[in-house]
N, C-alpha and C positions, 0 to 999 in steps of 0.2 A: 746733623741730618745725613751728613754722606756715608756717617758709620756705620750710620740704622741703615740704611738701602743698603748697605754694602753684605748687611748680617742678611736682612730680608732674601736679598741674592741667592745669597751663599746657601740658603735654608730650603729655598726655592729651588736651587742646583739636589741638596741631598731630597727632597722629594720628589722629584723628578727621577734621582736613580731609583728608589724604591720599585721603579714596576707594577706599583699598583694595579691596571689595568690586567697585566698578567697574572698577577696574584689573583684578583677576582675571576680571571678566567679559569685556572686552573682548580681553585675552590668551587665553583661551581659544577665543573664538568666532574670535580669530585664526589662534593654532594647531589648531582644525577647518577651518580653510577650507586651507592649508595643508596636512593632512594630505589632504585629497581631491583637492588640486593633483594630489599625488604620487600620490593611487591610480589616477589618471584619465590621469597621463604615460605617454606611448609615445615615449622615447627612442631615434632614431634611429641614434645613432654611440654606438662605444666609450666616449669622454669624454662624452656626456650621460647616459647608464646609470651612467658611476662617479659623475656629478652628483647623480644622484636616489637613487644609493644612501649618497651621503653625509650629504646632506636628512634621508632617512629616517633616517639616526643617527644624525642631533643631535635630532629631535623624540623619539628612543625615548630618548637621553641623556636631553635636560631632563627626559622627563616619569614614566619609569620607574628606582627602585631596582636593582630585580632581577627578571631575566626567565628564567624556564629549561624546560625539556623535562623531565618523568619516565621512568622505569624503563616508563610504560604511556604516553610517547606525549603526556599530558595537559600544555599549557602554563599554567605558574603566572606572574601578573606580578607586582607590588607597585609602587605607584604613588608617588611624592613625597609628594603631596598627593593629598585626594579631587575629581579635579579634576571629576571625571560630576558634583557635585553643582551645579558651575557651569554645565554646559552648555546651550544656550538650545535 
């Protein structure tokens, strides 16, 4: 029993260095910078429009479940994670 706590510890200690919190911090102030790239692009040709509409849907992929329209109109998203609470 005192091996297993001892492993549990130890494993506890390596993710605790990870910096997780900072990782997500910096991933996200990435993907906002990122997302204004794209609100701010005025894509000249055919293939740079199909560019930015692809952009835009791998950041709506990673960062939302499910997105849809109602019966009134009204857009619902649901998010992966609550990523607003990371935002700087």
């Amino acid at each position: 029993m005192k091996r297993r706590l001892t492993t549990i510890e130890r494993a506890k200690e390596d993710f605790t260095m990870l910096e997780l919190e900072e990782q997500v911090k910096k991933y996200v102030t990435e993907l906002q910078s990122e997302v204004a790239e794209l609100i701010n692009a005025e894509p000249q040709t055919p293939e740079e429009m199909h560019q930015v509409f692809l952009l835009k849907k791998r950041i709506v992929d990673a960062v939302l479940t499910e997105a849809r329209i109602d019966e009134n109109r009204e857009i619902h998203v649901r998010f992966r994670t609550d990523f607003l609470i990371h935002a700087v």
